[in-house]
mmCIF entry with sequence, helices, sheets and N, C-alpha, C, O atoms, coordinates in Angstrom:
data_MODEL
# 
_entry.id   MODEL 
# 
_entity.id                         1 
_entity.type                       polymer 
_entity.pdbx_number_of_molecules   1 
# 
_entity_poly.entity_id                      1 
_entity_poly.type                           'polypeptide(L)' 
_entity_poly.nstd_linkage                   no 
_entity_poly.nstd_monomer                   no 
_entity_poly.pdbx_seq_one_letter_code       
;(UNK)(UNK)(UNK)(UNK)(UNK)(UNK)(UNK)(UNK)(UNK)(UNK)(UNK)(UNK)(UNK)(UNK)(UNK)(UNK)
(UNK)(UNK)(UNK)(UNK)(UNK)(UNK)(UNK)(UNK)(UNK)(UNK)(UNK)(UNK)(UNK)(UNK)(UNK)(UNK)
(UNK)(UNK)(UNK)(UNK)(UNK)(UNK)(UNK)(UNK)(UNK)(UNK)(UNK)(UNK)(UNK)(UNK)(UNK)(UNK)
(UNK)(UNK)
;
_entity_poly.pdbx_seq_one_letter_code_can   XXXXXXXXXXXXXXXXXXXXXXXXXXXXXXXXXXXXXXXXXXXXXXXXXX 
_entity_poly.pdbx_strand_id                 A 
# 
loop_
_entity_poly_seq.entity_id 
_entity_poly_seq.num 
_entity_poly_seq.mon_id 
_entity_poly_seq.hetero 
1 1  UNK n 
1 2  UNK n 
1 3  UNK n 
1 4  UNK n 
1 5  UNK n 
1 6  UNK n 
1 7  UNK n 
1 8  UNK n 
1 9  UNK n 
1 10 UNK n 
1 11 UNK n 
1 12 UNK n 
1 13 UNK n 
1 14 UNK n 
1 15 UNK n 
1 16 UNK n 
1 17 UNK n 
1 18 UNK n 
1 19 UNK n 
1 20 UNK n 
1 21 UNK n 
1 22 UNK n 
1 23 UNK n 
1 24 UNK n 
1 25 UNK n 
1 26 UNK n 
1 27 UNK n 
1 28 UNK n 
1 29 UNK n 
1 30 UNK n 
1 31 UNK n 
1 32 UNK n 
1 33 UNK n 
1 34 UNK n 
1 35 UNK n 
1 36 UNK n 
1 37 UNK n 
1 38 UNK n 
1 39 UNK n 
1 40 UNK n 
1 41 UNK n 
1 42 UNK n 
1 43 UNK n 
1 44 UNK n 
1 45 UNK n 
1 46 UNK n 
1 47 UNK n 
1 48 UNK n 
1 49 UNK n 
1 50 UNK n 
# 
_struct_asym.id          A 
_struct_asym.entity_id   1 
# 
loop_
_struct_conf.conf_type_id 
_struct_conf.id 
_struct_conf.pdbx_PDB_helix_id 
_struct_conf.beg_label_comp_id 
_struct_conf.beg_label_asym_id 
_struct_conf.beg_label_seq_id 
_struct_conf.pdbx_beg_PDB_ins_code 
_struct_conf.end_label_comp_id 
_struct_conf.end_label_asym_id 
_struct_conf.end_label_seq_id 
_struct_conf.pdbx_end_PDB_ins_code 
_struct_conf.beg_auth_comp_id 
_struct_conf.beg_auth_asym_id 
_struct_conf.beg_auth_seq_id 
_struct_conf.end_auth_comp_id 
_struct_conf.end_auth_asym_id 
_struct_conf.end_auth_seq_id 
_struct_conf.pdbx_PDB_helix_class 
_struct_conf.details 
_struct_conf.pdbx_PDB_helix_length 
HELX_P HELX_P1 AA1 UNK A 12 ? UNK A 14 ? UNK A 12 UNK A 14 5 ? 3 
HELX_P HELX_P2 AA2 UNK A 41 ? UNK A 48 ? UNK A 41 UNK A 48 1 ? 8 
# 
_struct_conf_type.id          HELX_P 
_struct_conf_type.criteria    ? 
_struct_conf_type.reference   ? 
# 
_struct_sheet.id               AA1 
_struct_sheet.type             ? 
_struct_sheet.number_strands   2 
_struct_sheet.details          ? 
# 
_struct_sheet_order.sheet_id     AA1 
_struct_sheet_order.range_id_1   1 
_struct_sheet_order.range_id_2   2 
_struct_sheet_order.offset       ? 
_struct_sheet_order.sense        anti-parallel 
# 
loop_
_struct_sheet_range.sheet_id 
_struct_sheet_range.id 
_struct_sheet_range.beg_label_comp_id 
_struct_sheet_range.beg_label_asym_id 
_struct_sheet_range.beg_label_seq_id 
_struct_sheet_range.pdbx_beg_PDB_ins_code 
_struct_sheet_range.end_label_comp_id 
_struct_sheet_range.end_label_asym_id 
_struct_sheet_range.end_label_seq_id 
_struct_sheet_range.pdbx_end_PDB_ins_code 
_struct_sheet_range.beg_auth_comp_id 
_struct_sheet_range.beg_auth_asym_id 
_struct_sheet_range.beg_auth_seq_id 
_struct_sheet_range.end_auth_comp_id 
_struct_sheet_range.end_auth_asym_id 
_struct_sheet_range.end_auth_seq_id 
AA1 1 UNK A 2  ? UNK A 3  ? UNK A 2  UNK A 3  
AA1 2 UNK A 18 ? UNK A 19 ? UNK A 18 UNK A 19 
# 
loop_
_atom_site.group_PDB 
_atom_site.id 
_atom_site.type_symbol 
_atom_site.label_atom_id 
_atom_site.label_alt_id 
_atom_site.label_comp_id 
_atom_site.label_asym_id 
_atom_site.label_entity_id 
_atom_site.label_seq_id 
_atom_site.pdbx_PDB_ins_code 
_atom_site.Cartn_x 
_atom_site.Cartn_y 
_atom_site.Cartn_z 
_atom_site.occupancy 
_atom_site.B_iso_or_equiv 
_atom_site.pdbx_formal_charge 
_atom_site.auth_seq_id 
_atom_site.auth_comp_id 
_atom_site.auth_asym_id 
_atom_site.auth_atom_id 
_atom_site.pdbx_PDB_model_num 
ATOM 1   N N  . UNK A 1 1  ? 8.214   8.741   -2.285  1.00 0.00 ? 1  UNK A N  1 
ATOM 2   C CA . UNK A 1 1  ? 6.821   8.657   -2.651  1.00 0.00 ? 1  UNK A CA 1 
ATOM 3   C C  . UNK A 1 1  ? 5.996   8.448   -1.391  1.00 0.00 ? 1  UNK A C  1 
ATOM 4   O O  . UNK A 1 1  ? 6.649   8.283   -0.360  1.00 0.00 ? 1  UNK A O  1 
ATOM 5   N N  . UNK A 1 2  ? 5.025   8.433   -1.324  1.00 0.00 ? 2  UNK A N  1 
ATOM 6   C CA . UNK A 1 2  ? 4.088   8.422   -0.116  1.00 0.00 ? 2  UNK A CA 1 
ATOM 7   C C  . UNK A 1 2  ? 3.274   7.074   -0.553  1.00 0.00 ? 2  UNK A C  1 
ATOM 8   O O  . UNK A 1 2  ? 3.020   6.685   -1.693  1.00 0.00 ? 2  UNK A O  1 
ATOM 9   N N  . UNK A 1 3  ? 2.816   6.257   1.179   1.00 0.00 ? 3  UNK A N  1 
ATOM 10  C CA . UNK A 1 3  ? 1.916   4.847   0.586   1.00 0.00 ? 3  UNK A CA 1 
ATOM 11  C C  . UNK A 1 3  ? 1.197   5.211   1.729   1.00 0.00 ? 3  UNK A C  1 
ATOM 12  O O  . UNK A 1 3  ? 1.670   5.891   2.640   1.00 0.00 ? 3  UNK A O  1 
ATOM 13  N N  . UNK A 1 4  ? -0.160  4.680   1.686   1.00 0.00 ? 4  UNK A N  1 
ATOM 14  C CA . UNK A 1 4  ? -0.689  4.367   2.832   1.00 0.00 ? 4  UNK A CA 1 
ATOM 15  C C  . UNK A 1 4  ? 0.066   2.527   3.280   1.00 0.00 ? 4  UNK A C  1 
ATOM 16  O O  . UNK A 1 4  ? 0.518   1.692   2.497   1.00 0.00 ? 4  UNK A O  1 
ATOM 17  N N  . UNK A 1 5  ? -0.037  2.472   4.427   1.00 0.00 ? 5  UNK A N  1 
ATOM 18  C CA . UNK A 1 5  ? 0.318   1.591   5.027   1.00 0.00 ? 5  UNK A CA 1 
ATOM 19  C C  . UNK A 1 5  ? -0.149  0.664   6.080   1.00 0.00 ? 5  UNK A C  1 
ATOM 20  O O  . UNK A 1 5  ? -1.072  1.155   6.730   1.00 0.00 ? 5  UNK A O  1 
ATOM 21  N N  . UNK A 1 6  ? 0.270   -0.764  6.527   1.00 0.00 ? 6  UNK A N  1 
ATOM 22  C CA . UNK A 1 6  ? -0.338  -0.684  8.038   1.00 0.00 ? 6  UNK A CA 1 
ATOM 23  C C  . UNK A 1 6  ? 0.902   -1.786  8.043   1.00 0.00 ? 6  UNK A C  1 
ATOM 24  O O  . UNK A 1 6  ? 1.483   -2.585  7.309   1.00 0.00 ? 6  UNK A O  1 
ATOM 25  N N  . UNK A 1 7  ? 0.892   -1.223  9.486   1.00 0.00 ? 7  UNK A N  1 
ATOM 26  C CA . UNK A 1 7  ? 2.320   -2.559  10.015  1.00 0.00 ? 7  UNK A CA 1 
ATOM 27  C C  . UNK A 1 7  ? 1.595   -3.910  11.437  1.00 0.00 ? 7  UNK A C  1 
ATOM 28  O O  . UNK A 1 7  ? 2.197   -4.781  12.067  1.00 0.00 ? 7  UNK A O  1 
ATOM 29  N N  . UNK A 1 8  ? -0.039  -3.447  11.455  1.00 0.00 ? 8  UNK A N  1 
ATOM 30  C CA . UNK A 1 8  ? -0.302  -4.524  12.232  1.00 0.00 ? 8  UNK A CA 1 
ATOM 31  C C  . UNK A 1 8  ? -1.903  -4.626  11.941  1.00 0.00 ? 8  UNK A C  1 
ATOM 32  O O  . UNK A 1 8  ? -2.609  -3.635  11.757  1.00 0.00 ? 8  UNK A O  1 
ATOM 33  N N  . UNK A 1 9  ? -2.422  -6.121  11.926  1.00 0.00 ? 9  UNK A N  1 
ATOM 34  C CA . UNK A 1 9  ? -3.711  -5.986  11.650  1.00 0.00 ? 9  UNK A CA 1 
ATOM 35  C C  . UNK A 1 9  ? -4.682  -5.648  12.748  1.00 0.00 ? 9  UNK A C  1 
ATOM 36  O O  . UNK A 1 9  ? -4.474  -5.781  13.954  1.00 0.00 ? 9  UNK A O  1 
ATOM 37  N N  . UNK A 1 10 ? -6.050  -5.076  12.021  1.00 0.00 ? 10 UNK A N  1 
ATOM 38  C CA . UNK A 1 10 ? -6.956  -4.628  13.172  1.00 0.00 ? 10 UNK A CA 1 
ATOM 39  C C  . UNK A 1 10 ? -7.494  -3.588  12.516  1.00 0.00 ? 10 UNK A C  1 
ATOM 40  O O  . UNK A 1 10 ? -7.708  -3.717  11.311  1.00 0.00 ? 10 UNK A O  1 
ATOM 41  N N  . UNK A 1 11 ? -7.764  -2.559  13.075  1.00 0.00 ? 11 UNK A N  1 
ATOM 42  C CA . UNK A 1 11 ? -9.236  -1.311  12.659  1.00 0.00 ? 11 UNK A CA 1 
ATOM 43  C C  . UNK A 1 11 ? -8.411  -0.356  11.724  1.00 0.00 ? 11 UNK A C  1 
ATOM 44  O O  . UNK A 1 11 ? -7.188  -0.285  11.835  1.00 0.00 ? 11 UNK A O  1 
ATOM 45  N N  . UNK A 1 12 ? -9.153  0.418   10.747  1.00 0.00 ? 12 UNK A N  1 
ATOM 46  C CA . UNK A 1 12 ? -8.741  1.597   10.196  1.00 0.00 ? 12 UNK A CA 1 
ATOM 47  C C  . UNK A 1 12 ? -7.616  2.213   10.754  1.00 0.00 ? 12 UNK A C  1 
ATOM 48  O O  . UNK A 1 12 ? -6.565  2.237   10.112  1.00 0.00 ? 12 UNK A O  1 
ATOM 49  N N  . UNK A 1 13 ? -7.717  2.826   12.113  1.00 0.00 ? 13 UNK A N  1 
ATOM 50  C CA . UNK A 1 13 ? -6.291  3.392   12.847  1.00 0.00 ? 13 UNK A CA 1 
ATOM 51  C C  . UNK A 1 13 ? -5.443  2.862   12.240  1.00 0.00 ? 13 UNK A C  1 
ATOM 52  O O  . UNK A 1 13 ? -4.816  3.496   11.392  1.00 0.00 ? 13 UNK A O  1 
ATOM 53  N N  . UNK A 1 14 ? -5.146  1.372   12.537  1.00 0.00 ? 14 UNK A N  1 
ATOM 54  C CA . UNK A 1 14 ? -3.411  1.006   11.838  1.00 0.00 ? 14 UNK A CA 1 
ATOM 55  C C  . UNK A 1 14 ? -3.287  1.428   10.627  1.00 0.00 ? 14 UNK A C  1 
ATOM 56  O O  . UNK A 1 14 ? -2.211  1.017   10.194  1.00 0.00 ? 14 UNK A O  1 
ATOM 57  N N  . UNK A 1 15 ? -3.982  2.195   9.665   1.00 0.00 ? 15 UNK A N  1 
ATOM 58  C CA . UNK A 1 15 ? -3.818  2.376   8.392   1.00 0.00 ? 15 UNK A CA 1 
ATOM 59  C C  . UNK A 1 15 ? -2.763  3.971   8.657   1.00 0.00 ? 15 UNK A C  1 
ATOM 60  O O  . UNK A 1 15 ? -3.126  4.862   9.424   1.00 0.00 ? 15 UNK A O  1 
ATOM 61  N N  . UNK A 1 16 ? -1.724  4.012   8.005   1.00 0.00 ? 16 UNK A N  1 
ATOM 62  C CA . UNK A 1 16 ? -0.782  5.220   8.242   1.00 0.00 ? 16 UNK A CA 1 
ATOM 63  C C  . UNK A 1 16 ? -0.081  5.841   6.883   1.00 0.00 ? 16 UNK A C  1 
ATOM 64  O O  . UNK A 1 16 ? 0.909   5.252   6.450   1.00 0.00 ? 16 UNK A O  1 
ATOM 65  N N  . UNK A 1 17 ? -0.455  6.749   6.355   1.00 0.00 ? 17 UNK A N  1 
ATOM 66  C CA . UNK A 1 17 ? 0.392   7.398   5.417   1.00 0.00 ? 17 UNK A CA 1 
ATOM 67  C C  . UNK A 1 17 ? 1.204   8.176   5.362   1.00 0.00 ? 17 UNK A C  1 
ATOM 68  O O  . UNK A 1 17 ? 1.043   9.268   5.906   1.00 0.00 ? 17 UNK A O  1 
ATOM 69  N N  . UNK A 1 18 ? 2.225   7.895   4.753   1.00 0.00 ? 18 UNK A N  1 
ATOM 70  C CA . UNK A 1 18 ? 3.888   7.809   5.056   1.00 0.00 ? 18 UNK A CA 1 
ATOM 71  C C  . UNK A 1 18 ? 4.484   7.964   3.904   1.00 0.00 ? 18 UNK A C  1 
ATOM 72  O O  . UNK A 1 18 ? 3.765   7.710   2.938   1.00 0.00 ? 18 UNK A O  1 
ATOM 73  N N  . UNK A 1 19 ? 6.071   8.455   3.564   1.00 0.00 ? 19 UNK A N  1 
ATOM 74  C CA . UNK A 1 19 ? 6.549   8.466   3.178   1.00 0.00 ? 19 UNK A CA 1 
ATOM 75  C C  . UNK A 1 19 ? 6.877   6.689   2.694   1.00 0.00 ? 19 UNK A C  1 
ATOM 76  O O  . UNK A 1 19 ? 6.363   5.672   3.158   1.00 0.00 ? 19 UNK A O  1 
ATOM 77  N N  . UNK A 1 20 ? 7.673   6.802   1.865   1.00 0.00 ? 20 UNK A N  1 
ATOM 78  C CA . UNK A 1 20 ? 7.719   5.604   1.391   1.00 0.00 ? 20 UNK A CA 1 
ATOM 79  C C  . UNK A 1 20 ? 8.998   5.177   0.393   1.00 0.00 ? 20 UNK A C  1 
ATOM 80  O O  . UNK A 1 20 ? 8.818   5.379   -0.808  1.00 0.00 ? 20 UNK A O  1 
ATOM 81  N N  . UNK A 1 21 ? 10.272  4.602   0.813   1.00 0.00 ? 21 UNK A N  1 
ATOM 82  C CA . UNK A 1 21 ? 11.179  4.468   -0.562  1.00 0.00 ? 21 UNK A CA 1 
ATOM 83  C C  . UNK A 1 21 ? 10.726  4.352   -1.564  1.00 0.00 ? 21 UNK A C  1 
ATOM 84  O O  . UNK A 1 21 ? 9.751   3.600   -1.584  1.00 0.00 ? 21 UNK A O  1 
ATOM 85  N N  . UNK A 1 22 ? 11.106  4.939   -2.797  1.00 0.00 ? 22 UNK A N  1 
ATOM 86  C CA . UNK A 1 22 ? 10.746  4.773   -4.288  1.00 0.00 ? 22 UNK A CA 1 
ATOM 87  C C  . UNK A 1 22 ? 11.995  3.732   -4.212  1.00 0.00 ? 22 UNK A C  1 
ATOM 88  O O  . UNK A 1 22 ? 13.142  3.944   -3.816  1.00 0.00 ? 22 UNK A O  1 
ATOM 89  N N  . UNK A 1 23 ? 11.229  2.176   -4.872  1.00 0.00 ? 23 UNK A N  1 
ATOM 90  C CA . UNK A 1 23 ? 11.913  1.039   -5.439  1.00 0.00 ? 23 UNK A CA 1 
ATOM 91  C C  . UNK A 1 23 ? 12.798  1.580   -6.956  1.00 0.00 ? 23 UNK A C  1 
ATOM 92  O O  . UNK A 1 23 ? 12.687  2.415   -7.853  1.00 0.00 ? 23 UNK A O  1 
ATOM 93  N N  . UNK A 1 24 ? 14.056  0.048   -6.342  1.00 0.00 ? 24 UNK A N  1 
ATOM 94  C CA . UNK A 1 24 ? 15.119  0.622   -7.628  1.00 0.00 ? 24 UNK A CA 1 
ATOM 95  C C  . UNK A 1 24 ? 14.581  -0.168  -8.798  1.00 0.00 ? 24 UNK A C  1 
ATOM 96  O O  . UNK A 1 24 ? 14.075  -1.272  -8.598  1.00 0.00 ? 24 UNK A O  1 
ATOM 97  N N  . UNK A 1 25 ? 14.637  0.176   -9.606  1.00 0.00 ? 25 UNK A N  1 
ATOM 98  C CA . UNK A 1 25 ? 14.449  -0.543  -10.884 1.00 0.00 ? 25 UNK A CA 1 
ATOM 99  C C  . UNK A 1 25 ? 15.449  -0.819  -11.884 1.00 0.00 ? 25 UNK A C  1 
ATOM 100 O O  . UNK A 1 25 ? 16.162  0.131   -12.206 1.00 0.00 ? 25 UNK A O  1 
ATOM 101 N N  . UNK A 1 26 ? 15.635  -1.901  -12.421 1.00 0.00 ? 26 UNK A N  1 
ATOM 102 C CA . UNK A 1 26 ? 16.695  -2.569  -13.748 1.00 0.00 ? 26 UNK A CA 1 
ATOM 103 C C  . UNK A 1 26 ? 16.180  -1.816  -14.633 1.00 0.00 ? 26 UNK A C  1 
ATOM 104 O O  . UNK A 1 26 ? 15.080  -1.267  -14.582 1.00 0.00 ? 26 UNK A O  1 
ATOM 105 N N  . UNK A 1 27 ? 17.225  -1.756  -15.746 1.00 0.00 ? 27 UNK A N  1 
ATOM 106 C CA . UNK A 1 27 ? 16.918  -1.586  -16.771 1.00 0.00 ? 27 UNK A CA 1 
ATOM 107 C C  . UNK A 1 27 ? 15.428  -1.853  -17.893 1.00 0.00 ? 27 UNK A C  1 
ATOM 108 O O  . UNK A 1 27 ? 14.788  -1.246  -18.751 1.00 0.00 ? 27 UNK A O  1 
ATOM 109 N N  . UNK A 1 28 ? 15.450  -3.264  -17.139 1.00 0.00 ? 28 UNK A N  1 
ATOM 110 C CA . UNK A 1 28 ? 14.059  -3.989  -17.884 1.00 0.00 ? 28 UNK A CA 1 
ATOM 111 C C  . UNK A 1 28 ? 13.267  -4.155  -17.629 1.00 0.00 ? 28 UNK A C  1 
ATOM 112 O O  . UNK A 1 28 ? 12.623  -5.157  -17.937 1.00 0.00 ? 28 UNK A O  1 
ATOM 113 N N  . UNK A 1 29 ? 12.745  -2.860  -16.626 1.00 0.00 ? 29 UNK A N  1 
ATOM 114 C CA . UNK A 1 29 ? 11.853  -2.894  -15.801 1.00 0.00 ? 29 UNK A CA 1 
ATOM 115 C C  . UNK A 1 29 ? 10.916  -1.370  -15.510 1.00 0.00 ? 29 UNK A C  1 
ATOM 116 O O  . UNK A 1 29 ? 11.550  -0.316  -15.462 1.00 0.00 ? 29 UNK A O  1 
ATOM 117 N N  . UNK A 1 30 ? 10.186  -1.365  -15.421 1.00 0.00 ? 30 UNK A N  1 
ATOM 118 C CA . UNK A 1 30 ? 9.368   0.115   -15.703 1.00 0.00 ? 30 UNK A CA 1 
ATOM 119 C C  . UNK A 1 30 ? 8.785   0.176   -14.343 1.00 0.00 ? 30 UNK A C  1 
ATOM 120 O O  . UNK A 1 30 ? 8.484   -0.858  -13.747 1.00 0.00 ? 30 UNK A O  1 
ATOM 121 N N  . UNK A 1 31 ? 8.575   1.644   -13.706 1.00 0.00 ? 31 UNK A N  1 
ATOM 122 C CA . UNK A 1 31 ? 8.361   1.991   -12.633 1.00 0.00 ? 31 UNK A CA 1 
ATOM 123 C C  . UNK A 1 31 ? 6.941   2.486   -12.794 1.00 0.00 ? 31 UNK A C  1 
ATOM 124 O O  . UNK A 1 31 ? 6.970   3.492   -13.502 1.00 0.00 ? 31 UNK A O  1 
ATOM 125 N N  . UNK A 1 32 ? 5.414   2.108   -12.331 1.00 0.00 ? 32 UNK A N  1 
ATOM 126 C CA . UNK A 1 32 ? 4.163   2.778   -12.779 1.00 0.00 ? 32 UNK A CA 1 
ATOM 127 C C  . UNK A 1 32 ? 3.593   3.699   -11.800 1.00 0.00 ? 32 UNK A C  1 
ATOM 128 O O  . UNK A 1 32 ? 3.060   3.164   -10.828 1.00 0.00 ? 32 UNK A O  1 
ATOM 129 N N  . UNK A 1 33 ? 3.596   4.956   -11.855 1.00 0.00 ? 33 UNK A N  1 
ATOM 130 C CA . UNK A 1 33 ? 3.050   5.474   -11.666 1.00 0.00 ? 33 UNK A CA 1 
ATOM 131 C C  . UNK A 1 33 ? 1.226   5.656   -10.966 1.00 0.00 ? 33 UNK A C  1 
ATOM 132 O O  . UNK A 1 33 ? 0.220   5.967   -11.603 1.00 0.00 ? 33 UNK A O  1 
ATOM 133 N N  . UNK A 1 34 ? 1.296   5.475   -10.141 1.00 0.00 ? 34 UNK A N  1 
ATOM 134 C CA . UNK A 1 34 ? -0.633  4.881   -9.905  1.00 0.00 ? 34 UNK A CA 1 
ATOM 135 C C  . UNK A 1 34 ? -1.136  6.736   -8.960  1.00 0.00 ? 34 UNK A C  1 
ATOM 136 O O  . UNK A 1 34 ? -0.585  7.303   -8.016  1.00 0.00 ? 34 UNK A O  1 
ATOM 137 N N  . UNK A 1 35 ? -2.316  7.118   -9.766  1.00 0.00 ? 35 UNK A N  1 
ATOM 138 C CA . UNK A 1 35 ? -3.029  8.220   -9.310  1.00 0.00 ? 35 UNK A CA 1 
ATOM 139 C C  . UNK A 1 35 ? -4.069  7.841   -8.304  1.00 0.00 ? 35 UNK A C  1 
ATOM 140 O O  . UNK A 1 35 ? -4.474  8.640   -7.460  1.00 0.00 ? 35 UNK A O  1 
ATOM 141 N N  . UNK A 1 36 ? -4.533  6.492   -8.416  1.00 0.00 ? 36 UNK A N  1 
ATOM 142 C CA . UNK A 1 36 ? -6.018  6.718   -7.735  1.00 0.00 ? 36 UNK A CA 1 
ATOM 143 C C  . UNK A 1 36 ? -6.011  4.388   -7.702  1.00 0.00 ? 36 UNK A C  1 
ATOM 144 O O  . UNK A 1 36 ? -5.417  3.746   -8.568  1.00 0.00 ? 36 UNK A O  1 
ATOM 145 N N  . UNK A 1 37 ? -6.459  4.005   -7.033  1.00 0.00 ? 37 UNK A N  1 
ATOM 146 C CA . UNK A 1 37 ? -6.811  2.619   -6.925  1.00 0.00 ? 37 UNK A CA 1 
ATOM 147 C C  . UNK A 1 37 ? -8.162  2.524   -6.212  1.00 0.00 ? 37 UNK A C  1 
ATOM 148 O O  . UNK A 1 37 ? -8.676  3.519   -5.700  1.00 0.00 ? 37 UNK A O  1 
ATOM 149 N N  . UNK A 1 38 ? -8.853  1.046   -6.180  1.00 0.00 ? 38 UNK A N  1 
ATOM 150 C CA . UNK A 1 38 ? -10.160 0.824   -5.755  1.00 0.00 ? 38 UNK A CA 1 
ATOM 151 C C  . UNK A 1 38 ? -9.483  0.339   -4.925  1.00 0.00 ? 38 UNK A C  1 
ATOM 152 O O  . UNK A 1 38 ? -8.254  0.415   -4.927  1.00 0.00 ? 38 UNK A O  1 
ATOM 153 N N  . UNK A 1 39 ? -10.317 -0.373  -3.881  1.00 0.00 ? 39 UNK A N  1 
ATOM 154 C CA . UNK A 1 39 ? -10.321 -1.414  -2.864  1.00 0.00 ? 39 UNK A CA 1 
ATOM 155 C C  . UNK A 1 39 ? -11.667 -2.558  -2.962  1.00 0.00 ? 39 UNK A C  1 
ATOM 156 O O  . UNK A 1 39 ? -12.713 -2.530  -3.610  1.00 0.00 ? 39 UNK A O  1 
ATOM 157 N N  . UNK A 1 40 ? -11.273 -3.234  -2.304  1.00 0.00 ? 40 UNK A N  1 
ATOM 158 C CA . UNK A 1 40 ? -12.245 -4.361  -2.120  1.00 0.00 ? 40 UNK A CA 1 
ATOM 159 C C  . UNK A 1 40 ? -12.424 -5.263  -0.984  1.00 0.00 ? 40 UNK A C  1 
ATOM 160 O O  . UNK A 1 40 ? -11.707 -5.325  0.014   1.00 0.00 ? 40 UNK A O  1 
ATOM 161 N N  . UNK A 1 41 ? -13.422 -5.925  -1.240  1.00 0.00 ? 41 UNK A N  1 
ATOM 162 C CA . UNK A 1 41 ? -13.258 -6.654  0.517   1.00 0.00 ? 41 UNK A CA 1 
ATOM 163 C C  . UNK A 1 41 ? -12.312 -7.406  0.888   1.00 0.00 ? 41 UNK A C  1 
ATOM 164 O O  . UNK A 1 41 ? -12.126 -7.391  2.105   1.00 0.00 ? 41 UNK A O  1 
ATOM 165 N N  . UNK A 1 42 ? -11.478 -8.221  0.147   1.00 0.00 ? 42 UNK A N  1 
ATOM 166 C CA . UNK A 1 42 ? -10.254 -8.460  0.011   1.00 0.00 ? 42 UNK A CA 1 
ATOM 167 C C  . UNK A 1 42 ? -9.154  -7.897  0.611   1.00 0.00 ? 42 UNK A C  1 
ATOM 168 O O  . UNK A 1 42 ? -8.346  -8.489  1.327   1.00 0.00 ? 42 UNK A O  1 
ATOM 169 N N  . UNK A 1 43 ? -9.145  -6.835  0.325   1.00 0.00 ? 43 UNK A N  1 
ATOM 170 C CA . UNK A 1 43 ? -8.089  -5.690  1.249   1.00 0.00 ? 43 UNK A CA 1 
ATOM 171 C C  . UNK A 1 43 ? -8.383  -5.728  2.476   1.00 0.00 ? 43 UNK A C  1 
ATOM 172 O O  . UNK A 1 43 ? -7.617  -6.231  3.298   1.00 0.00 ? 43 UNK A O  1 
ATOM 173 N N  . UNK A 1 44 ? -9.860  -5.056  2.885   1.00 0.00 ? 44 UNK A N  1 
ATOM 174 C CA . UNK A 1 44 ? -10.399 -5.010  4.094   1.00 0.00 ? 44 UNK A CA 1 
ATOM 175 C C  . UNK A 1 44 ? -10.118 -6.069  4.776   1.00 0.00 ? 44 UNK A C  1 
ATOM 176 O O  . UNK A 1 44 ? -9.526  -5.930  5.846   1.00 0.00 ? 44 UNK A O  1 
ATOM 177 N N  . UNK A 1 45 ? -10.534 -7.561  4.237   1.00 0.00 ? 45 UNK A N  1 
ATOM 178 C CA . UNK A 1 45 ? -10.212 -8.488  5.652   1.00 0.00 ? 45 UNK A CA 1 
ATOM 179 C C  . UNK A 1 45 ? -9.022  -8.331  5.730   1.00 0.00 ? 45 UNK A C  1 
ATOM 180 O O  . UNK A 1 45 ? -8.708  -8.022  6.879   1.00 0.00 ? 45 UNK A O  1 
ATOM 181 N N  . UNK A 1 46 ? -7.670  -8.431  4.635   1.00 0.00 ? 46 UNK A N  1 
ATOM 182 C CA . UNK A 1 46 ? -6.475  -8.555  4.632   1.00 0.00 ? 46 UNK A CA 1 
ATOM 183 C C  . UNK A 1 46 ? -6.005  -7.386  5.987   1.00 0.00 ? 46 UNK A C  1 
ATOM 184 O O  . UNK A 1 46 ? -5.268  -7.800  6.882   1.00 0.00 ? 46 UNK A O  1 
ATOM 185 N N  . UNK A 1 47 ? -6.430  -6.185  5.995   1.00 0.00 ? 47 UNK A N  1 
ATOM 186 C CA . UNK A 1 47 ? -5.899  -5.663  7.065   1.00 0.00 ? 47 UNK A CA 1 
ATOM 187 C C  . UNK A 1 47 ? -6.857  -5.651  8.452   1.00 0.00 ? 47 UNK A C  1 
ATOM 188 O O  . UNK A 1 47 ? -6.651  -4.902  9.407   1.00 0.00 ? 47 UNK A O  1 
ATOM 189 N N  . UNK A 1 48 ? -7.921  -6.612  8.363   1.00 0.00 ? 48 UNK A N  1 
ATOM 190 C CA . UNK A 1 48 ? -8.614  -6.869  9.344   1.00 0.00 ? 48 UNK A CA 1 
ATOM 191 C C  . UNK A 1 48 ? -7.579  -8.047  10.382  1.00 0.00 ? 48 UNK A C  1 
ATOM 192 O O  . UNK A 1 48 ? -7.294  -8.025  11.579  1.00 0.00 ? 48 UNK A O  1 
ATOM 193 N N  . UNK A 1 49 ? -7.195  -9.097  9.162   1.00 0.00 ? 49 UNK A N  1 
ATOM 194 C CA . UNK A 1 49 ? -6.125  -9.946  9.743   1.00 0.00 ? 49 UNK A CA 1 
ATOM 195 C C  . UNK A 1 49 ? -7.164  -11.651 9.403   1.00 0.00 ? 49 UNK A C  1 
ATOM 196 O O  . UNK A 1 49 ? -6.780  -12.739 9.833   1.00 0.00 ? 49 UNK A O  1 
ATOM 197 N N  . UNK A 1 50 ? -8.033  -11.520 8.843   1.00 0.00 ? 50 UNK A N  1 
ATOM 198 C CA . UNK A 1 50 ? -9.067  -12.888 8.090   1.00 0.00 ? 50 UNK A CA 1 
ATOM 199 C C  . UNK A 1 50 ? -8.700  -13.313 7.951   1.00 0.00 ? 50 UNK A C  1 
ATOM 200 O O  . UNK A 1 50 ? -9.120  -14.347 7.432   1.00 0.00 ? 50 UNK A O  1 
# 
């Protein structure tokens, strides 16, 4: 599957989209599918490094 990513905090640049392992899942456990997500400022500082 593909994620965007970042492996260090700081500006947009570190943001990298990549391939990505698809996680294993148990039996009792459902794998979701996501088309589209928001963001929020939350995220932003989070990869600002706040």
């Amino acid at each position: 599957m593909k994620a965007t990513v970042f492996k260090e905090h700081g500006s947009v640049d570190n943001l990298v989209y990549t391939d990505f392992a698809e996680p294993e899942i148990s039996p009792s456990e459902v794998l979701v599918k996501v088309k589209a997500c928001g963001i929020n400022h939350l995220d932003i500082w989070v990869r600002e490094g706040i």
